[in-house]
N, C-alpha and C positions, 0 to 999 in steps of 0.2 A: 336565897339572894340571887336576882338575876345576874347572869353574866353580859357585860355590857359588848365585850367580842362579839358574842352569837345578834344581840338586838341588830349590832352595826351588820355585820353579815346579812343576816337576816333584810334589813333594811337596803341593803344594797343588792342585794340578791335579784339576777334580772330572769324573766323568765326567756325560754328560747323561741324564737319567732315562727311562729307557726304559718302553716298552710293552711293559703285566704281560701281554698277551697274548702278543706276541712273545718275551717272557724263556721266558711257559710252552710255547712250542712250540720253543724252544730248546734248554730241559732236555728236554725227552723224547727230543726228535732226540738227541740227547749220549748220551740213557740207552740207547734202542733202539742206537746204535752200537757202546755200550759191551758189549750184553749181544751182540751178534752176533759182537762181534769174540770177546769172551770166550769164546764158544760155540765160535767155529770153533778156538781152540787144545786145545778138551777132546775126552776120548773120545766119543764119539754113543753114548749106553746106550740103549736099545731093549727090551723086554718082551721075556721068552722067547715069548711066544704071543702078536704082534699079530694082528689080527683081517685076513681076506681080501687087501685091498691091498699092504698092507705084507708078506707073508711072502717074496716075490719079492723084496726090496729085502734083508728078513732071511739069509735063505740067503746072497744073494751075499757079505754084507759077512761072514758066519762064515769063508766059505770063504776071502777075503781077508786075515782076518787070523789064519788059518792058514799061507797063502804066507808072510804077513808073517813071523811064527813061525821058520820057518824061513832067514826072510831072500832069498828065492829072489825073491820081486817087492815090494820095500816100495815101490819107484815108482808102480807098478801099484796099490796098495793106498793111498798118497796122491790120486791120481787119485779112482778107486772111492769117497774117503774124502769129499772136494769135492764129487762129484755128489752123491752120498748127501745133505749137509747143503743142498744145495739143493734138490733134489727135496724133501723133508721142510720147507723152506723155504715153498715152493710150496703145497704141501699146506695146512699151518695156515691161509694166509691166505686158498686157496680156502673154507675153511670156517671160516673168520673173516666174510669176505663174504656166502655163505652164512646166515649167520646175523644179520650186522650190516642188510642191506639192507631186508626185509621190517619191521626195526622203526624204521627213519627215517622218519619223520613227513614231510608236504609240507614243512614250513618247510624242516626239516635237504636235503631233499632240493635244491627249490630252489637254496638256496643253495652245494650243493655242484656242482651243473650250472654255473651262472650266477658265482658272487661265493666260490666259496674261496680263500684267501688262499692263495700260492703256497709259504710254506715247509711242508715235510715234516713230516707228523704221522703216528707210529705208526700200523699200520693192524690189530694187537689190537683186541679188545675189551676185553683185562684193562687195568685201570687200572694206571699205573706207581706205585711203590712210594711210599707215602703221599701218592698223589693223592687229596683229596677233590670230595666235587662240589662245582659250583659254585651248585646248590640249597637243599644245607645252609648254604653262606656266606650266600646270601640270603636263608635263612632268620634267622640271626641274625646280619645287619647290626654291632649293637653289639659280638658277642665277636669277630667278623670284623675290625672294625677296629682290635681290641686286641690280634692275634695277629702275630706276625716276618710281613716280607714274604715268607717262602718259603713257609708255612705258608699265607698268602693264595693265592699263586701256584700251591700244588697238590703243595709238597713238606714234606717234615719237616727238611729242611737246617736246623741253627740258623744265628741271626744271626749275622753278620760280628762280632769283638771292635776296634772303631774306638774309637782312642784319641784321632783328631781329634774336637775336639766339634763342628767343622764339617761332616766327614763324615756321624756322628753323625746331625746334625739332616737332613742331606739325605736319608739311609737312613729314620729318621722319616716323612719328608714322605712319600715313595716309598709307606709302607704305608699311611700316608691315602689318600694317592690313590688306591691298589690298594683297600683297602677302600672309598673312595664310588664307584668304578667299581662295584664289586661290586654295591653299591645301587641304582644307577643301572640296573643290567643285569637285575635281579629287579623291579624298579619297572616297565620297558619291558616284559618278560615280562608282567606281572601285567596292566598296559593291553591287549596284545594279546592275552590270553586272553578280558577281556571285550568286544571286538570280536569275535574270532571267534564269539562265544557268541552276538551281535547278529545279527551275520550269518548265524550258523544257524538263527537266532529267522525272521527274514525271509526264508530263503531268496534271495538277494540275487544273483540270476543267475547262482547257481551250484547245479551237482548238490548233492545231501547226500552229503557226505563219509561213508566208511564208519568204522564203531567203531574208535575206537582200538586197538591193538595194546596187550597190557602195557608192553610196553620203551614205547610213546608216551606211557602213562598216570601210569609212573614214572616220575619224573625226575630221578630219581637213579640212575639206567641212566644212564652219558657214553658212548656208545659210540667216541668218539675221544679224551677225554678233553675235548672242544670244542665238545658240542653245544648247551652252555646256553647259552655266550656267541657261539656261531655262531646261532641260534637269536635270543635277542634281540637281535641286531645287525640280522638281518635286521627282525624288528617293530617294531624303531627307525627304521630308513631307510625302511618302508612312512610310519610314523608322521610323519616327518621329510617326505616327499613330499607326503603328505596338507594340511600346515599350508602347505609351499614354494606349493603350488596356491593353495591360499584366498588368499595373499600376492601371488601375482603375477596372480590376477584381479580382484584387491580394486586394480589399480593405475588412478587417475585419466587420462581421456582415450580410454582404449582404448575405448569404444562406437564402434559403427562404424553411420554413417547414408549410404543411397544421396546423392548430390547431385543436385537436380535446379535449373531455373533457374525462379523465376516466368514466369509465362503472359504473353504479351505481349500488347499492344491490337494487335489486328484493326480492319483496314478491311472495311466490308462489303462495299465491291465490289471486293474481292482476296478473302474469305473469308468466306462469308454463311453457312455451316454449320458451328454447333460439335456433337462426339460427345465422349459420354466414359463410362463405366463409372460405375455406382452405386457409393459405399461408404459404408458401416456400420460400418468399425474408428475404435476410440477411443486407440489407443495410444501417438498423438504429444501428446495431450491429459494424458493420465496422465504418462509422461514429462517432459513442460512441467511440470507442478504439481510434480512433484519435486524437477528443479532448482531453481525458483523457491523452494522450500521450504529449499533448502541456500542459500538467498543467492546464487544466480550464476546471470546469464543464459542460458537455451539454445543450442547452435550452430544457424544459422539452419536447417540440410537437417532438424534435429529435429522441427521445425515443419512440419505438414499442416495448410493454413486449413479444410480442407475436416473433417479429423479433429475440431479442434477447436471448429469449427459443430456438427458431430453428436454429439459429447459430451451435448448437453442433448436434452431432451425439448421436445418445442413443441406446438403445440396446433392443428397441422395436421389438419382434419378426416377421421378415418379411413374407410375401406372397409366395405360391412355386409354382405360375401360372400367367401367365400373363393377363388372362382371369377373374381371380379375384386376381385384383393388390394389395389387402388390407384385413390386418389381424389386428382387434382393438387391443389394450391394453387399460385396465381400473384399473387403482390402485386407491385405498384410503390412504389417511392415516392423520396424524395431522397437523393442522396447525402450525407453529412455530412461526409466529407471532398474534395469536388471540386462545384463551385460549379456548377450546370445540368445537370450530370450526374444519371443516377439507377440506380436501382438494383432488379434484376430480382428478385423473391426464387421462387425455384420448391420447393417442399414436399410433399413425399410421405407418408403414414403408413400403413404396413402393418394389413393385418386381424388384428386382435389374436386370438388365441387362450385359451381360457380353459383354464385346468389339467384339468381334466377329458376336455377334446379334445382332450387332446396324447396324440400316438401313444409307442407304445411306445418306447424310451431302450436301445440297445443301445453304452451308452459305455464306451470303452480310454481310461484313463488315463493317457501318455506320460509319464513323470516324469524328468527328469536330476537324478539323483544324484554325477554327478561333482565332482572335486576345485573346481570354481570354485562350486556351490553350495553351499558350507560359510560361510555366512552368515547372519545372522538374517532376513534379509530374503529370502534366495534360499529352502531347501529349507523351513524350519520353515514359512515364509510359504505356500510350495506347499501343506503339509499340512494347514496351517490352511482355506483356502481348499478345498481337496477336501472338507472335512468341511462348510464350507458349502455344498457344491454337491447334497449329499445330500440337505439339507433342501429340494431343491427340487423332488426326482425323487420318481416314484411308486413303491409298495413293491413292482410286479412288472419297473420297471425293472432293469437288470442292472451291473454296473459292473465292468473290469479293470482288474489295475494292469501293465503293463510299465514295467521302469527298465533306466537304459542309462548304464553308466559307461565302463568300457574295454571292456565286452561288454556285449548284451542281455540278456533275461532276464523270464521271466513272475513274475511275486511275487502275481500274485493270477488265478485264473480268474475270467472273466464270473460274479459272486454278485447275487442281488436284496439290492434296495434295503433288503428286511424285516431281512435280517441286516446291518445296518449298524455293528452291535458290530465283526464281522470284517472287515468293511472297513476301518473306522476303526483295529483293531489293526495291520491290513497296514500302512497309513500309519504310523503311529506307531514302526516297526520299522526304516523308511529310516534310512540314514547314508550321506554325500557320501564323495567319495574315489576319486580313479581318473581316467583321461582319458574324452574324450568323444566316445564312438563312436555320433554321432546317428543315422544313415543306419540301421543295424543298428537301433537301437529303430524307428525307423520302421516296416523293413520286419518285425520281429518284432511290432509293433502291428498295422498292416494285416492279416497274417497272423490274428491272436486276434480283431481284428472279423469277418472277412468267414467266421471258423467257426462265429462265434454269429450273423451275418447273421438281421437281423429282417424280410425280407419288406412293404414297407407302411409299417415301421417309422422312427425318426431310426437310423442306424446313424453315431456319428462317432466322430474321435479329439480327444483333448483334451490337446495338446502342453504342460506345461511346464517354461520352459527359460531359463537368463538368457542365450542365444542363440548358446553356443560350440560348433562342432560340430569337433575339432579331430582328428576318428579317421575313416578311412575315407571313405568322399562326401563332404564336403564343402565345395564349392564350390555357387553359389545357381543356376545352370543346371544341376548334376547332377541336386542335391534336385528342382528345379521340375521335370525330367523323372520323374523319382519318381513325383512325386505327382500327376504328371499323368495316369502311367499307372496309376494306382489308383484314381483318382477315378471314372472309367467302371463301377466294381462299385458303384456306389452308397456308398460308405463317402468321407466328407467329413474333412478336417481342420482345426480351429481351433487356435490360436496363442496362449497367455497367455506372456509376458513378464515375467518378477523380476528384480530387483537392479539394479545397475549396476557400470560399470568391465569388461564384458564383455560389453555389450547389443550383437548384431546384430540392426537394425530392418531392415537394406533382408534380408536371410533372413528373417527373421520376414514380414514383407509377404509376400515371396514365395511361403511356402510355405501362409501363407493363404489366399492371391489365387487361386492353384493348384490348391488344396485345398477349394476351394466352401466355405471357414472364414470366420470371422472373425479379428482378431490385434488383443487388447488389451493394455496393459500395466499390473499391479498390482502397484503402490508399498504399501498399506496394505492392512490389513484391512476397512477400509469399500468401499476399489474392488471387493475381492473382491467381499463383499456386494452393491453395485450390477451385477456382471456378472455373478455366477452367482446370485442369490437371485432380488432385483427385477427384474432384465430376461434373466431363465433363458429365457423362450420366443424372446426375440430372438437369445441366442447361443446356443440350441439346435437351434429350432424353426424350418425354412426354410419360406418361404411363396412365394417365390418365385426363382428362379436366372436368371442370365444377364441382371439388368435393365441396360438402355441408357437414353441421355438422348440426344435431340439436339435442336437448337435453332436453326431455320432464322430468319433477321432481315432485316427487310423494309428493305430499301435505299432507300425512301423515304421513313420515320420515322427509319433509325439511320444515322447513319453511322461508328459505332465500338464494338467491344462488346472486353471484358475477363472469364473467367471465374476466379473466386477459389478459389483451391485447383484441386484436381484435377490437378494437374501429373501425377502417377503413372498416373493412370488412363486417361489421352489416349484414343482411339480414332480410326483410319480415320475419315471418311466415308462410305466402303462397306463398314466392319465392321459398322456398324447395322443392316442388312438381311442380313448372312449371320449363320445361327444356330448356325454351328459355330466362331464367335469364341466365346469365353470373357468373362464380363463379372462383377460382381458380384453376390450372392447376400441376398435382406433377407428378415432374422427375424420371425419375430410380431413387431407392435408395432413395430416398427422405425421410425424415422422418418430421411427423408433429404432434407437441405436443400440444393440449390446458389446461389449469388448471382452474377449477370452483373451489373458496373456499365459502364453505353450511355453514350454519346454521342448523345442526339437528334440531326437535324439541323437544322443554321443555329446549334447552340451552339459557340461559341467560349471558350477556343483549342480547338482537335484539335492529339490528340497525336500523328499521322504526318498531313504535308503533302498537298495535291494533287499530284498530279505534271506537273512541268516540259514534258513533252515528250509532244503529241498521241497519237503513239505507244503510250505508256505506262500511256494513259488506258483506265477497263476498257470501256468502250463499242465503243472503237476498235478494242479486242483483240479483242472477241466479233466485231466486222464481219468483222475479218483471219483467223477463224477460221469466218464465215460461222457464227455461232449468233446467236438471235433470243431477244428477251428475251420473258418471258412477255406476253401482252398484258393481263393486270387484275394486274399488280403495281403499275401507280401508282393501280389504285383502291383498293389495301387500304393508306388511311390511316389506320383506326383502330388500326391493327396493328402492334407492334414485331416483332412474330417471331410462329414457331406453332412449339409445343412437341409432342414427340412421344414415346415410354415405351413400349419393346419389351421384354418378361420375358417365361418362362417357368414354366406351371406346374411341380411337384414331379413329377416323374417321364414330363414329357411331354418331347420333343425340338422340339417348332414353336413358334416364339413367338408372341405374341399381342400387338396395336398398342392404345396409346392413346392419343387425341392431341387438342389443342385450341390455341385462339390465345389470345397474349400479348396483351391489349388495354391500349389506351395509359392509362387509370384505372381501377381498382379500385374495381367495385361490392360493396356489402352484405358487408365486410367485417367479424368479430364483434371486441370490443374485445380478446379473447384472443391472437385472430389480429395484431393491430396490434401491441398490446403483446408478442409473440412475434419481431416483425419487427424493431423495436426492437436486442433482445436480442440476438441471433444477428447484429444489425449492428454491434453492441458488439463480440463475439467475434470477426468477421471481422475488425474492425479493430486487433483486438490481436493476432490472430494474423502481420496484413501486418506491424503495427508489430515484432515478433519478428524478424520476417525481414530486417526492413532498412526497412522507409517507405516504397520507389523508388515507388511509386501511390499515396499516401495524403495526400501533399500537407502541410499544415500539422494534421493529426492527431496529438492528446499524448495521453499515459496519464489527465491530468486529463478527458479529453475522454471518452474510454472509460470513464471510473470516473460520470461524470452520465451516461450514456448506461442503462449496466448494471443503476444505481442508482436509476429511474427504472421501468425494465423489469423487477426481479426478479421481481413477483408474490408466488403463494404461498411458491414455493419450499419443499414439503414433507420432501424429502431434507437442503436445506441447501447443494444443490452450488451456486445461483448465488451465494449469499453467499460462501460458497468462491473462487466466480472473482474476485471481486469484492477478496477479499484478495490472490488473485495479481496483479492487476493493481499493487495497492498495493505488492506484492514485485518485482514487475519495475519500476517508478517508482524505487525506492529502488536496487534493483542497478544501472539505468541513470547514475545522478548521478555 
């Protein structure tokens, strides 16, 4: 006895609505079956006269079914009858093939190496029996959606007669669906046609594709019956990758900063000589203003006190030769956050150069275009900024563009500045997309300078990148070997930095450090301006390489010294004197400020004790090692230290000394200078404050903000009124 449950069930039972792709590779599979099988129960009719191949194949089957005829081998003639239709099997689709391959287009191609779907699709070229294309449907979207689903699908089958109106409506839904697929597949199409069209505009690190074929140009040619919708699957999932990227580098947290620990107080008679490496990058300073701009405090390793001292301009009296690029400045004065203590200030300013004496500009423009710079701030902001860099070169300078996604690639040869139309249009032509294979532009960069090598000339590279290098070299001791070994041909590399949520600062440093560059970071359109417009000859134009700082303190005046910032930069004691260290490199105009806060002595507290035990005491150690102290060290009372500044001219190998003493007050100091001092004491102390306080004692934001505020000056750009409100923005993020 049936059970009347299960018929109802049974009866109501809907199937689940399947993929109109899969139904259509379904039916054809069905139909080619059907027609083979078909095929093999009929006679094989053959032309009386096939042409050269075929007449050997001819003869035999006559002669065959003559045997037959008389009955004597109809086995034999079965047999005979079998190979025949597969041999002739064989044949059609060798030149089916033949014919099919040469007009597959890359996309179809691609995809059928890599990504075709494993059920069996006829491998004719003829379309099976009221197949249309998938062209025409997307061309008329609305009658598409108004036609049976089989009709959608690629056959003339009519509709099923469903008397369930449940069914019914499910059959329904199925040819909506099938018809907004449809749209959806001619929409993706239609997007990646005009990408391709972009990228052939720009030549985008790829060959020029050769002329289409007819069958590529019409597309109404199916040669599987599958190439539209094999075709825009594939520009969907390029398109789909493209946005996945912007998405998961657009994620919060992921900048990656080296860690380093604050500079500790030294005793001077444990450690009477500090060294350390000039710098001139602003890009923990740009950085800070950003976050601070988003409402949220910096991570303390983001923070360079030393960065963000040279952010500003000061009014350090400069050099009036170029042969000696550097005139010290040494102020003293009080500390303002530690009571007796004081505070070293040491200032340098480069011999400025005037546009006119700037040597020839032979600049590669390094651009990453990959999938994490699909951001407003990342490429477009690149582009923008290249267009202000122009207005600052002269018109027989020269300018390249290399970009580097998943591959390298030239998109512009070295052009003068004069035709800045085509430069400007090369820029204009980038699009993001792709991983990022930075190493390869590298070396594809260095490559395009060092063939226009200008002799005399500035020959550099101009890196930028919102700092992912995630193809190929990658790691920040590959790169720095890199660039270390290119640096020798004269061609230098600078570092600009876009975006966040994918910032590597400690690579970025590195490969400018390396790279006789500089590495800044631009948030906005005005930083750009201030780094490549207004201070173009300082991140251009090198006046000097390899400068050194050290700073020997007289054990008689100090007995503790602290240098602010520089943590990165440390140097040996005995790097200072060997010139095959590496040190850092200042621009025209440059200006580079460091601050030591002392310990005089007889001021109390000191922050490390004397020590307990005879032994331990350094007097007693120099006896136990038999060294003698100098004999007129306790007469230089006037003296906290004597400062010293080994650089390098431009293209020489020897360095050259300059040197003087720290005196314990500061004569004939100009009110610029003072008021400069001030200023840059403000900054230092917001920048310790960032970091954590651990030196700064009872120092607040309100302190910092009367200090700044006091010090502005002219401020003709506007940037210290600028700091001035950050300060106000880290006060309020702090509460």
């Amino acid at each position: 006895m049936k059970d009347p449950g299960i018929e109802n069930f049974l009866k109501n039972l809907k199937a689940p609505s399947p993929d109109p792709a899969a139904r259509l590779r379904a039916k054809r599979t069905a139909l080619a079956e059907f027609e083979r099988g078909h095929a093999a129960n009929q006679e094989i009719k053959l032309p009386a006269e096939a042409p050269g191949p075929f007449q050997a194949l001819l003869k035999k089957l006559r002669l065959s079914r003559e045997e037959d005829s008389h009955g004597s081998s109809s086995m034999k003639w079965y047999m005979n009858r079998g190979f025949l239709a597969g041999a002739a099997g064989l044949c059609v689709v060798a030149l089916g093939l033949t014919w099919v391959l040469p007009n597959l287009d890359p996309y179809t191609r691609e995809l059928t190496q890599a990504e075709m779907p494993s059920a069996s699709v006829p491998s004719s070229a003829a379309k099976l029996p009221g197949e249309e294309s998938a062209d025409a449907a997307a061309e008329a979207p609305a009658e598409a959606a108004a036609r049976p689903l089989e009709q959608v699908a690629g056959t003339s089958t009519p509709a099923p007669e469903l008397k369930d109106d449940a069914a019914r409506s499910s059959y329904e839904a199925r040819v909506r669906d099938d018809a907004r697929l449809t749209q959806e597949l001619a929409k993706a199409r239609a997007d990646a046609r005009q990408e391709q069209e972009a990228r052939g505009a720009m030549g985008n690190a790829r060959a020029p594709s050769a002329p289409p074929s007819p069958a590529s140009e019409a597309d109404e040619v199916v040669v599987t019956g599958m190439r539209a919708p094999l075709r825009a699957a594939m520009e969907m999932k390029r398109e789909a990758v493209t946005v996945i990227d912007a998405l998961e580098y657009h994620e919060e947290g992921r900048d990656q900063f080296g860690h380093f620990d604050n500079n500790p107080v030294q005793r001077v008679s444990d450690a009477p000589v500090s060294t350390f490496s000039a710098d001139v990058d602003t890009a923990s300073y740009s950085f800070v203003r950003r976050q601070l701009n988003d409402g949220e405090l910096p991570e303390k390793d983001a923070v360079r006190s030393e960065e963000m001292i040279n952010y500003f301009d000061y009014a350090w009296p400069a050099a009036n030769s170029r042969r000696s690029p550097f005139k010290p400045t040494v102020v003293v004065s009080d500390s303002p956050w530690s009571k007796g203590r004081k505070l070293v200030h040491i200032g340098i300013k480069g011999y400025d150069v005037d546009r006119g004496e700037t040597p020839d500009a032979n600049l590669v423009l390094l651009l990453d275009v990959s999938g994490s710079m699909n951001a407003p701030d990342k490429l477009p902001l690149v582009v923008r900024s290249m267009e202000l860099l122009l207005d600052s070169l002269k018109p027989g300078d020269t300018v390249g563009i290399v970009v580097y996604a998943g591959a390298a690639g030239t998109v512009l040869e070295p052009t003068p500045v004069r035709e800045k139309q085509k430069i400007v249009q090369a820029l204009r032509s980038l699009r993001p997309g792709g991983s990022t294979a930075g190493a390869a532009g590298i070396e594809r960069a260095y490559q395009l300078a060092e063939a226009h090598f200008r002799k005399g000339g500035v020959n550099r590279i101009l890196l930028c990148t919102d700092g992912d290098f995630n193809v190929g070299v990658s790691g920040t001791e590959a790169l720095k070997s890199l660039v270390e070994r290119k640096r020798a041909k004269g061609v230098h590399l600078s570092v600009l930095g876009f975006g966040e949520g994918n910032y590597r600062d400690e690579l970025a440093q590195a490969l400018a450090q390396n790279g006789n560059g500089v590495a800044a970071y631009i948030d906005t359109e005005n930083e750009a301006r201030k780094v490549l417009v207004q201070e173009a000859g300082a991140s251009l134009f090198t006046i000097a390489s390899d400068v050194k700082l050290q700073v020997e303190f007289n054990p008689v005046t100090v007995s503790e010294y602290r240098l602010v910032g520089y943590e990165t930069r440390a140097l040996m004691t005995e790097d200072f004197n060997n010139d095959a260290v590496d040190a850092g490199d200042v621009g025209a105009g440059h200006t580079v400020t460091a601050i030591y806060e002392i310990t005089p002595v007889g001021v109390e507290p000191q922050s490390v004790d004397e020590p307990r035990y005879d032994g331990n005491r350094p007097e007693n150690r120099r006896e136990n090692r038999r060294e003698k102290r100098a004999p007129e060290a306790d007469g230089k009372r006037d003296e906290y230290g004597f400062l010293k500044i080994r650089y390098k001219l431009p293209g020489e190998q020897e360095s050259k000394l300059i040197s003087e003493p720290i005196p314990l007050r500061s004569g004939g100091t100009s009110s610029a200078v003072k008021r400069d001092v001030i200023f840059s004491t403000a900054v230092a102390g917001f920048a310790q404050l960032l970091r954590g306080g651990i030196h700064t004692g009872a120092l607040t934001y309100d302190d910092v903000l009367e200090q700044a505020q006091s010090s502005k000056g002219e401020d003709r750009f506007g940037y210290r009124a600028e700091f001035i409100e950050l300060v106000r923005k880290a006060r309020e993020a702090g509460r």
